[in-house]
mmCIF file as Biopython writes it, N, C-alpha, C and O atoms, coordinates in Angstrom:
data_model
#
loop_
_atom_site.group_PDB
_atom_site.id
_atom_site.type_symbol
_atom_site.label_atom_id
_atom_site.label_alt_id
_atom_site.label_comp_id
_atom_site.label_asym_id
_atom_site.label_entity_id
_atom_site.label_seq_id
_atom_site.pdbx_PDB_ins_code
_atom_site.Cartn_x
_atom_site.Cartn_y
_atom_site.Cartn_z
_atom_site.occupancy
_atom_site.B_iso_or_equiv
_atom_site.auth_seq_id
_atom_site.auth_asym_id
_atom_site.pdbx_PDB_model_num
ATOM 1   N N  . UNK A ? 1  ? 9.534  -3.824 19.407  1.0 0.0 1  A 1 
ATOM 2   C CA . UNK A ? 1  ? 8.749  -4.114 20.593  1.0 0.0 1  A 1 
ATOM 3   C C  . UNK A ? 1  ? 9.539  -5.099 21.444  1.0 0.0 1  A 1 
ATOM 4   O O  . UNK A ? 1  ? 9.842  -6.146 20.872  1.0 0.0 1  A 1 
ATOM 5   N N  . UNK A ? 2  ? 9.887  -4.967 22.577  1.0 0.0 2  A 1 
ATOM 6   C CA . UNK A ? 2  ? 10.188 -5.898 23.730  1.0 0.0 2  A 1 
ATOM 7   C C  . UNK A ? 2  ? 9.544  -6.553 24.160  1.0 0.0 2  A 1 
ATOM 8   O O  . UNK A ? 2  ? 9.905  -7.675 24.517  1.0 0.0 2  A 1 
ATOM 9   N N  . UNK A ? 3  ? 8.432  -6.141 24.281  1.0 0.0 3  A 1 
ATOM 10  C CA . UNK A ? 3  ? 7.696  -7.183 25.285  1.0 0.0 3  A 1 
ATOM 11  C C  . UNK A ? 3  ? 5.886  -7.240 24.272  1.0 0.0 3  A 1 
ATOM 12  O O  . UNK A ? 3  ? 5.163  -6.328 23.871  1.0 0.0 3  A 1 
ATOM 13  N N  . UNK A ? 4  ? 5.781  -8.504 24.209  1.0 0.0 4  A 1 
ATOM 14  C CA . UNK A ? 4  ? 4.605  -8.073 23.040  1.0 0.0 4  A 1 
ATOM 15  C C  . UNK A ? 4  ? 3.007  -7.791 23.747  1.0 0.0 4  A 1 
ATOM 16  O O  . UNK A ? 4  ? 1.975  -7.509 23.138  1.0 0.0 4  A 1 
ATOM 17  N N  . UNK A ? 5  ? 3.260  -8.030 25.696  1.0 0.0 5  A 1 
ATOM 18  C CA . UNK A ? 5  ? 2.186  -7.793 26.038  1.0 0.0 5  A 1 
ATOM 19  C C  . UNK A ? 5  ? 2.258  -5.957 26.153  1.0 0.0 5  A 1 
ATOM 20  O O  . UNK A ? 5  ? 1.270  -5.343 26.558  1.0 0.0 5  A 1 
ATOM 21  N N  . UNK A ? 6  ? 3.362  -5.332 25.802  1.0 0.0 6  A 1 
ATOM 22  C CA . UNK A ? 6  ? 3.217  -3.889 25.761  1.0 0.0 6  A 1 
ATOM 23  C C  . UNK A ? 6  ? 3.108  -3.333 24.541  1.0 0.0 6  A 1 
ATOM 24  O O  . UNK A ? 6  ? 3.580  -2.198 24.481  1.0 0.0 6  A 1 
ATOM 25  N N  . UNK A ? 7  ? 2.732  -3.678 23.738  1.0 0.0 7  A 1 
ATOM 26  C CA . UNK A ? 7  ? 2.732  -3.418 22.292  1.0 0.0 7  A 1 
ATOM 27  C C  . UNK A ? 7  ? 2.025  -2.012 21.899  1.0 0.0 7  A 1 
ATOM 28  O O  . UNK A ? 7  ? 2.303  -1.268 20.958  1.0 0.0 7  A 1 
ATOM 29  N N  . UNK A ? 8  ? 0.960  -1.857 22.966  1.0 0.0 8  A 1 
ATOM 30  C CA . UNK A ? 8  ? 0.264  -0.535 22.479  1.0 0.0 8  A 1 
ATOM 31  C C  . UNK A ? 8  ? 0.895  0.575  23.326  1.0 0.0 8  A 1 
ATOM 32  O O  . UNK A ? 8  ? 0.094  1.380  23.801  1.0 0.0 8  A 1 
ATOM 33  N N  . UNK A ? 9  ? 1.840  0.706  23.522  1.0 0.0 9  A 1 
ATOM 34  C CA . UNK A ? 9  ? 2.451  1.388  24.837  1.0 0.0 9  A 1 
ATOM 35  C C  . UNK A ? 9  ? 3.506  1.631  23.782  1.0 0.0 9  A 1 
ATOM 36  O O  . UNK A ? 9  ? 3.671  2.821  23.512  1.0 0.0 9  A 1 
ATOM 37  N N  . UNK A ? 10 ? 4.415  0.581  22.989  1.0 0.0 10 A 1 
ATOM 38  C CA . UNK A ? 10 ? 5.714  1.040  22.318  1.0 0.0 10 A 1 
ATOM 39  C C  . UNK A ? 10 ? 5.510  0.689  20.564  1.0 0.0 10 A 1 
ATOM 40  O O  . UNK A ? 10 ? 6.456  0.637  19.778  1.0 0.0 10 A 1 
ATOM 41  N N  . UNK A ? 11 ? 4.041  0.470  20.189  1.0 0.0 11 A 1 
ATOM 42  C CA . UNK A ? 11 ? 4.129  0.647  18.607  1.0 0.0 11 A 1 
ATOM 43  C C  . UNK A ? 11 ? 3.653  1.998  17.987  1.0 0.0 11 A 1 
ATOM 44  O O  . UNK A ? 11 ? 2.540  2.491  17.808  1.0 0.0 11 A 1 
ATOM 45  N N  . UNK A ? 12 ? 4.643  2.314  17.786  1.0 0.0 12 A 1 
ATOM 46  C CA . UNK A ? 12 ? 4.612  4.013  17.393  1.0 0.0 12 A 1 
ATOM 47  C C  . UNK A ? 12 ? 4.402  3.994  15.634  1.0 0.0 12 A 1 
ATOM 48  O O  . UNK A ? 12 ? 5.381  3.674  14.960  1.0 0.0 12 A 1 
ATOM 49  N N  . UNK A ? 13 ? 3.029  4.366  14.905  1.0 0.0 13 A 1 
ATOM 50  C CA . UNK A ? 13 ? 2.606  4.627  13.666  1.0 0.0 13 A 1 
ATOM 51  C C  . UNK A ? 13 ? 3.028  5.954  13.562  1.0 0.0 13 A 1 
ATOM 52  O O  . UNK A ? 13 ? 3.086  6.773  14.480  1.0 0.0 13 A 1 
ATOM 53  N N  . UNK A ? 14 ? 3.435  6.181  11.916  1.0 0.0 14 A 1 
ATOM 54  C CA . UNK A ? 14 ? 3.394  7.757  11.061  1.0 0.0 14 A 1 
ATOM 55  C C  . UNK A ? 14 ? 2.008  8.389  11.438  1.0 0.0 14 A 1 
ATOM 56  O O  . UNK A ? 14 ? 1.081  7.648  11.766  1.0 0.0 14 A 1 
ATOM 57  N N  . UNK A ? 15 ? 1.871  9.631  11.400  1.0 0.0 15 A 1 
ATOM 58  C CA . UNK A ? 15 ? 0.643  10.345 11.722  1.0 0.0 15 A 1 
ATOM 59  C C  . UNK A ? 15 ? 0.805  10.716 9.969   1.0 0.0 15 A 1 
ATOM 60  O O  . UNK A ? 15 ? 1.733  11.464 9.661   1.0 0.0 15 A 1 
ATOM 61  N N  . UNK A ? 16 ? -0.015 10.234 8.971   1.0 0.0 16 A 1 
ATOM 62  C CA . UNK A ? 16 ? 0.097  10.971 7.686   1.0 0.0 16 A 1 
ATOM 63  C C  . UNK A ? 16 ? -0.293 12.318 7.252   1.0 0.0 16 A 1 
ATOM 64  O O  . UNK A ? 16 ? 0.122  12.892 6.245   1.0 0.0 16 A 1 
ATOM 65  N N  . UNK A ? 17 ? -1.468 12.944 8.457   1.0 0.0 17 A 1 
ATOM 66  C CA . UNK A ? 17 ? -1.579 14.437 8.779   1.0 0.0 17 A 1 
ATOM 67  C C  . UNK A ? 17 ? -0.495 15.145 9.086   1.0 0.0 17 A 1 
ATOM 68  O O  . UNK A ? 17 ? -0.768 16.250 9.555   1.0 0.0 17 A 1 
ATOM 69  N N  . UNK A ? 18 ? 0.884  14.849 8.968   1.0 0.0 18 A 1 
ATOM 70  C CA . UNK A ? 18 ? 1.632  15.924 9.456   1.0 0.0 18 A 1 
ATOM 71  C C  . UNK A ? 18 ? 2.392  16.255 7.848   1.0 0.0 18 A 1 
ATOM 72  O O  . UNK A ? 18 ? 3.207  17.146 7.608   1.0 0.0 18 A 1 
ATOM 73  N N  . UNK A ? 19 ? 1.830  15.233 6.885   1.0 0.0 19 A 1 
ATOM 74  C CA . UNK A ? 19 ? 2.764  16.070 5.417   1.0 0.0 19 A 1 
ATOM 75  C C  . UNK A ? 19 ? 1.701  17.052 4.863   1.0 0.0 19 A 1 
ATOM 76  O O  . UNK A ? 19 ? 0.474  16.974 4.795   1.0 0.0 19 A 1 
ATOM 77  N N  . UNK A ? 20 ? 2.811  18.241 4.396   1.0 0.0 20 A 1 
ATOM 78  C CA . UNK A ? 20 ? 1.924  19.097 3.510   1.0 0.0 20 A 1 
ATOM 79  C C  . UNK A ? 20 ? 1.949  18.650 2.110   1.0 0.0 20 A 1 
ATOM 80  O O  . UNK A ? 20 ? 2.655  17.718 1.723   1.0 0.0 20 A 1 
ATOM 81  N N  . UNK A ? 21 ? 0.847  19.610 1.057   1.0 0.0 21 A 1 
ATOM 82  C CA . UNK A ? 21 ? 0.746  19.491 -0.515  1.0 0.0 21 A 1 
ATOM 83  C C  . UNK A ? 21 ? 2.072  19.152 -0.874  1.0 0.0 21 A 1 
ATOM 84  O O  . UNK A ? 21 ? 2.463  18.175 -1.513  1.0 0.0 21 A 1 
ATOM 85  N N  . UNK A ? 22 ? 2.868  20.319 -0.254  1.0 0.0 22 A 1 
ATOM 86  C CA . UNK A ? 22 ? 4.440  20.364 -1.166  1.0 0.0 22 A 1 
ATOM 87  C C  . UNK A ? 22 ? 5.244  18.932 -0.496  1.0 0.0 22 A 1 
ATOM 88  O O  . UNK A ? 22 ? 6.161  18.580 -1.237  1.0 0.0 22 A 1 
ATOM 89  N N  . UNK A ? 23 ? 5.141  18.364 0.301   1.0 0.0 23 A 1 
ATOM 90  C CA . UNK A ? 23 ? 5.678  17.047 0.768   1.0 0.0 23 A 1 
ATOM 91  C C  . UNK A ? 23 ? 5.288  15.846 -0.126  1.0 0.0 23 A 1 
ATOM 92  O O  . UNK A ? 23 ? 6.180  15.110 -0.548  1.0 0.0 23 A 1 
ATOM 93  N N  . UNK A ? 24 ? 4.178  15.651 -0.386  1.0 0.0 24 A 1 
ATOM 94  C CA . UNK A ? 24 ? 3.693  14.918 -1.445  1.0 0.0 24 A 1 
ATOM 95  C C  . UNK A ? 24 ? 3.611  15.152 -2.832  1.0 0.0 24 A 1 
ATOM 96  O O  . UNK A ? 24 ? 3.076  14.300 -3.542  1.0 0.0 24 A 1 
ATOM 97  N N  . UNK A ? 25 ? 4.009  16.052 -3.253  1.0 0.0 25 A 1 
ATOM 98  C CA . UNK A ? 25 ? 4.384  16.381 -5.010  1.0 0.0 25 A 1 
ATOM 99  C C  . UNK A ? 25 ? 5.278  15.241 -5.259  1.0 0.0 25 A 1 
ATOM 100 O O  . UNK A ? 25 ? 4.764  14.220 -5.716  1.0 0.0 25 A 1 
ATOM 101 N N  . UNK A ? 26 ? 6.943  15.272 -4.952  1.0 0.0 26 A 1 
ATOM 102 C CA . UNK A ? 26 ? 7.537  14.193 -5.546  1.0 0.0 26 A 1 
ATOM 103 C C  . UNK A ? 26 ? 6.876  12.506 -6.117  1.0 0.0 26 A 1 
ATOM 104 O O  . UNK A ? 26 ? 7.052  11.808 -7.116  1.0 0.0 26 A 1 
ATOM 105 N N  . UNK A ? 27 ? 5.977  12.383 -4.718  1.0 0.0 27 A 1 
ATOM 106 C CA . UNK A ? 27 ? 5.232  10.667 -4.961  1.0 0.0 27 A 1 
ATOM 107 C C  . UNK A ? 27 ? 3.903  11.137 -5.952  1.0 0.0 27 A 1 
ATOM 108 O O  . UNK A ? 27 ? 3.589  10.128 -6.584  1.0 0.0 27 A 1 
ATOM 109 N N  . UNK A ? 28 ? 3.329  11.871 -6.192  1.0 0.0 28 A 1 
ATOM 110 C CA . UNK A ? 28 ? 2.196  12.442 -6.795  1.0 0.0 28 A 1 
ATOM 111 C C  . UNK A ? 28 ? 2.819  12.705 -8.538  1.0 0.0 28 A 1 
ATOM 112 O O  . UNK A ? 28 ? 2.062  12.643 -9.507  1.0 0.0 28 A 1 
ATOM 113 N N  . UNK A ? 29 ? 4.032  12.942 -8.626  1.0 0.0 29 A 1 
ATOM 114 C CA . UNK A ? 29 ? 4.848  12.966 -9.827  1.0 0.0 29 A 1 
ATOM 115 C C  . UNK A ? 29 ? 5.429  11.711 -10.100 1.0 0.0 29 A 1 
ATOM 116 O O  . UNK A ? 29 ? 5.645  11.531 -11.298 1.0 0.0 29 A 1 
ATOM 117 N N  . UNK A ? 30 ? 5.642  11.093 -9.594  1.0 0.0 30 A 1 
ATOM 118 C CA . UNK A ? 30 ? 6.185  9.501  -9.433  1.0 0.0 30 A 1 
ATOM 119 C C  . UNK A ? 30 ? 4.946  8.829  -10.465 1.0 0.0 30 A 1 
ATOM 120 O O  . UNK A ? 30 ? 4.873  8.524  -11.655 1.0 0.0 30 A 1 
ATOM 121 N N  . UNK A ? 31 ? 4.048  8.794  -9.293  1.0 0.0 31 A 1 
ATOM 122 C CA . UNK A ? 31 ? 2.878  8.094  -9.448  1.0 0.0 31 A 1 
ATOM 123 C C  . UNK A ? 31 ? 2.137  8.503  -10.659 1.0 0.0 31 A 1 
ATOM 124 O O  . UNK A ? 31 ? 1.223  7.773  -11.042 1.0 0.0 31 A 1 
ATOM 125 N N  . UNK A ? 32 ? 2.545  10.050 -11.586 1.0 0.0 32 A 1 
ATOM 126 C CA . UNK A ? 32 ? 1.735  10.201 -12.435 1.0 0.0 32 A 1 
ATOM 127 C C  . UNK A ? 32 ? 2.602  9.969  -13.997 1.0 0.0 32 A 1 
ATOM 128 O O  . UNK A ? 32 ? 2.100  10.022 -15.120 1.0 0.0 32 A 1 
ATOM 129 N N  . UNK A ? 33 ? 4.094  9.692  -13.620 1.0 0.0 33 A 1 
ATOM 130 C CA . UNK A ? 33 ? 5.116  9.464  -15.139 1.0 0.0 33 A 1 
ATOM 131 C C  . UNK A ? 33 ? 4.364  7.829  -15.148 1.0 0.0 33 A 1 
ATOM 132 O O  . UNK A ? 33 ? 4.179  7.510  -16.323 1.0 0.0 33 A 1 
ATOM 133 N N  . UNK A ? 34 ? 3.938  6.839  -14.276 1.0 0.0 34 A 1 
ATOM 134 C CA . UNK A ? 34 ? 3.876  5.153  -14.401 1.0 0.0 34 A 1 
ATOM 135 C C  . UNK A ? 34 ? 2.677  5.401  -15.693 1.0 0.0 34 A 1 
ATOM 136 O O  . UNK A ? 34 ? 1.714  6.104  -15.390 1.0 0.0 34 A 1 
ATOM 137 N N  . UNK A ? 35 ? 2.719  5.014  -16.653 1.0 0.0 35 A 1 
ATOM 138 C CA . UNK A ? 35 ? 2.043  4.245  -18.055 1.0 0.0 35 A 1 
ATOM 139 C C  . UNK A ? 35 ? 1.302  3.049  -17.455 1.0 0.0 35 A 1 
ATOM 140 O O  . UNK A ? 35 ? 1.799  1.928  -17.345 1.0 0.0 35 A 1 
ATOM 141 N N  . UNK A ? 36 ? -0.256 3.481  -16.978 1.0 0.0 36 A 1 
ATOM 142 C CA . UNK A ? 36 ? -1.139 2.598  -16.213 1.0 0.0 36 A 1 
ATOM 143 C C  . UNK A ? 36 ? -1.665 1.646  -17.735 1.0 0.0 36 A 1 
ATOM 144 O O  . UNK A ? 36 ? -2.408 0.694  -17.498 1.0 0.0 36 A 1 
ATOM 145 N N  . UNK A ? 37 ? -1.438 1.800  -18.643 1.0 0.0 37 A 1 
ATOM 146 C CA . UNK A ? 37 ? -1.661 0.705  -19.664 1.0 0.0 37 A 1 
ATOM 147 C C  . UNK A ? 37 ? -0.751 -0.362 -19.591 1.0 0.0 37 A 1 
ATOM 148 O O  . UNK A ? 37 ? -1.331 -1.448 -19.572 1.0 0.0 37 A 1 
ATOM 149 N N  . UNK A ? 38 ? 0.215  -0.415 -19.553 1.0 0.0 38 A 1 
ATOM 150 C CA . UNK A ? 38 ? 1.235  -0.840 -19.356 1.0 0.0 38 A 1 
ATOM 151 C C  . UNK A ? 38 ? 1.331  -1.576 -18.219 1.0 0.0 38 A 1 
ATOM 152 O O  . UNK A ? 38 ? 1.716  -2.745 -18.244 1.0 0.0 38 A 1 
ATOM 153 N N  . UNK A ? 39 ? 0.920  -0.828 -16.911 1.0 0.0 39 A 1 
ATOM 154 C CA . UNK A ? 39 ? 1.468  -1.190 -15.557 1.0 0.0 39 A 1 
ATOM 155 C C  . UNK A ? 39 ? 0.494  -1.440 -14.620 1.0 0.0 39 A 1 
ATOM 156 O O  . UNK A ? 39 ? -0.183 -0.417 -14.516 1.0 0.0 39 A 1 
ATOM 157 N N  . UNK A ? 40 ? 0.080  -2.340 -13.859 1.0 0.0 40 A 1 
ATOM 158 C CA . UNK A ? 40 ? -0.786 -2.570 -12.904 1.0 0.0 40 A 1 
ATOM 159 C C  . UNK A ? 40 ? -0.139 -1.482 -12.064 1.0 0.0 40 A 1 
ATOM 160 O O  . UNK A ? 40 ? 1.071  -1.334 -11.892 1.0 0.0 40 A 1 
ATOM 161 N N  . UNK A ? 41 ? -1.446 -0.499 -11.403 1.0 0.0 41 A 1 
ATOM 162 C CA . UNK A ? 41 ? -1.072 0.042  -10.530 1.0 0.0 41 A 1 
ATOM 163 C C  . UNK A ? 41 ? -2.181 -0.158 -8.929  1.0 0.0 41 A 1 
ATOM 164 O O  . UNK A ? 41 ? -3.364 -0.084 -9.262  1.0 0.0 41 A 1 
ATOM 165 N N  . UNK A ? 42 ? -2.046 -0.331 -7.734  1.0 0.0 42 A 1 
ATOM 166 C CA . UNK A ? 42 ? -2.601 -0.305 -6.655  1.0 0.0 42 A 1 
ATOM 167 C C  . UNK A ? 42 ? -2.451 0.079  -5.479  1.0 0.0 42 A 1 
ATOM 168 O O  . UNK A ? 42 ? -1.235 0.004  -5.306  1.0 0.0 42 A 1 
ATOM 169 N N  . UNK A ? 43 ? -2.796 0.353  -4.788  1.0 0.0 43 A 1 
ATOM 170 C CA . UNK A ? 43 ? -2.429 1.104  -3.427  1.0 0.0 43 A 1 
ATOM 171 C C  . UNK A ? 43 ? -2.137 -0.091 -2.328  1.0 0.0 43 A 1 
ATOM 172 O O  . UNK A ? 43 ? -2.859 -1.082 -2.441  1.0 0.0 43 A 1 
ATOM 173 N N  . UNK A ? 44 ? -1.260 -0.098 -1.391  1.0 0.0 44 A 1 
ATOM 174 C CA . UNK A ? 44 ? -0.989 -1.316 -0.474  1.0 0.0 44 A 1 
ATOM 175 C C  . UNK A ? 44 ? -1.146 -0.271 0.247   1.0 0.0 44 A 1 
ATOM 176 O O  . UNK A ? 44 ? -0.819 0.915  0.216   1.0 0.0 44 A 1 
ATOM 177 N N  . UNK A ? 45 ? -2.147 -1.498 1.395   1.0 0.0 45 A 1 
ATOM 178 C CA . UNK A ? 45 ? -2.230 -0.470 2.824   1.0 0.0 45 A 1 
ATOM 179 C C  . UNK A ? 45 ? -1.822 -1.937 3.615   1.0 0.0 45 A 1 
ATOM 180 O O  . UNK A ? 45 ? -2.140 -3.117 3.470   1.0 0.0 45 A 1 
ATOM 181 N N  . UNK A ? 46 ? -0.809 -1.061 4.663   1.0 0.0 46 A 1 
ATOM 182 C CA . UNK A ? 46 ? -0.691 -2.095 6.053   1.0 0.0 46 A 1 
ATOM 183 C C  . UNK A ? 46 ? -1.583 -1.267 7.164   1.0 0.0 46 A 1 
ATOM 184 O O  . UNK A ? 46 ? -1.532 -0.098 7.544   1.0 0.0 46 A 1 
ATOM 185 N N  . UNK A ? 47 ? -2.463 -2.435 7.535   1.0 0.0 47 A 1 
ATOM 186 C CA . UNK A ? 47 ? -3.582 -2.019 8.532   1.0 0.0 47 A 1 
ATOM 187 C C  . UNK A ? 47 ? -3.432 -2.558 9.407   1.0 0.0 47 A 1 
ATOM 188 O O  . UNK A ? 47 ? -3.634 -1.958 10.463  1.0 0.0 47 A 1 
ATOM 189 N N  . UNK A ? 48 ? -3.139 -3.520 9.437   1.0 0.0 48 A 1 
ATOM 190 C CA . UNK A ? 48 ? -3.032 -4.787 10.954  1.0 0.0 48 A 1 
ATOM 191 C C  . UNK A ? 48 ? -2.114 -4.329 11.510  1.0 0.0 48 A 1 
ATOM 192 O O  . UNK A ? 48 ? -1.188 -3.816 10.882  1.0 0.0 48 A 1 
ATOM 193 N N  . UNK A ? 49 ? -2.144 -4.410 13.049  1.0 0.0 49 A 1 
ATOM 194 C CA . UNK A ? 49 ? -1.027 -3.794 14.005  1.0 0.0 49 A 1 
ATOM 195 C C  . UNK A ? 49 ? 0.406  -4.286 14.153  1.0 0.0 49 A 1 
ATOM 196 O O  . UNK A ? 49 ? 1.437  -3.688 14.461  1.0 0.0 49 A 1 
ATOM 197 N N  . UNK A ? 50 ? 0.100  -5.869 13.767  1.0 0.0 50 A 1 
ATOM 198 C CA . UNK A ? 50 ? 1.658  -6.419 13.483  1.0 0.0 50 A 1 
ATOM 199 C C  . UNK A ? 50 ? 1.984  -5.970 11.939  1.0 0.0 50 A 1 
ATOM 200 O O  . UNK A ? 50 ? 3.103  -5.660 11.528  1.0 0.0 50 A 1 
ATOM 201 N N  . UNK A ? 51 ? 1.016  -5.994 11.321  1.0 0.0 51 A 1 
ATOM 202 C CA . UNK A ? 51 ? 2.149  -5.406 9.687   1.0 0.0 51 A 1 
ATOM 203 C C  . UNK A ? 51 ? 2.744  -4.502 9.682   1.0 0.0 51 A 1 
ATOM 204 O O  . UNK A ? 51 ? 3.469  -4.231 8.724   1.0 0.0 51 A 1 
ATOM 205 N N  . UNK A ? 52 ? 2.621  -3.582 10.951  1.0 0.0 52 A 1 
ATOM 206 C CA . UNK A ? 52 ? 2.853  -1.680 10.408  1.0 0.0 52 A 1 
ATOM 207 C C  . UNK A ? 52 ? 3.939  -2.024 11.266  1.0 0.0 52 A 1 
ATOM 208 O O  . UNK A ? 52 ? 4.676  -1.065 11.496  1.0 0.0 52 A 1 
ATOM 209 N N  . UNK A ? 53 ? 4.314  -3.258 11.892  1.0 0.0 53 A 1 
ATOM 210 C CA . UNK A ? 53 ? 6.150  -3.235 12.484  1.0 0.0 53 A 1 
ATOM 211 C C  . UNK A ? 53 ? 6.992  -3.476 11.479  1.0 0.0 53 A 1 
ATOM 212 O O  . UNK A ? 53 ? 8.157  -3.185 11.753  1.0 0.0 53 A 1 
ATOM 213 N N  . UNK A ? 54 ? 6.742  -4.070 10.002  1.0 0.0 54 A 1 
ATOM 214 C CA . UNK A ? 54 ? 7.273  -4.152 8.939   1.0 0.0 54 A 1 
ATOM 215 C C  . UNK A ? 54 ? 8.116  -3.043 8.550   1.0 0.0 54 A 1 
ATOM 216 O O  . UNK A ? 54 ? 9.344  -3.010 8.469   1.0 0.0 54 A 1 
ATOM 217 N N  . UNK A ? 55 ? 7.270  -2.149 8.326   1.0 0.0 55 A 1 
ATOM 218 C CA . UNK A ? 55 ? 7.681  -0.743 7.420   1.0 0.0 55 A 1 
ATOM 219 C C  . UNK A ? 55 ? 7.643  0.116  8.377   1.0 0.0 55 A 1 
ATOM 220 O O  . UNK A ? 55 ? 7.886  1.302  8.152   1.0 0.0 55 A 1 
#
């Protein structure tokens, strides 16, 4: 962002509607080898409009 009073004009988010089933298998296989006894598992969401300039 350049200018932070234009922020909604140039912060461009993923649309997560554009992956299909077969796009998400690899993380869905990921996510199902982790040993949840073992491993804390949780979902991180960035929601706030400045966090999603992070990632």
């Amino acid at each position: 962002i350049t200018d932070v009073t234009l922020w909604k004009e140039q912060l461009k988010t993923p649309d997560p509607n554009r992956y299909s089933a077969e796009d998400w298998k690899a993380a869905e296989t990921q996510a199902a080898s982790v040993d949840r006894k073992e491993k804390f598992v949780a979902p991180f969401f960035v929601t706030g409009i400045f966090e999603k300039l992070h990632y």
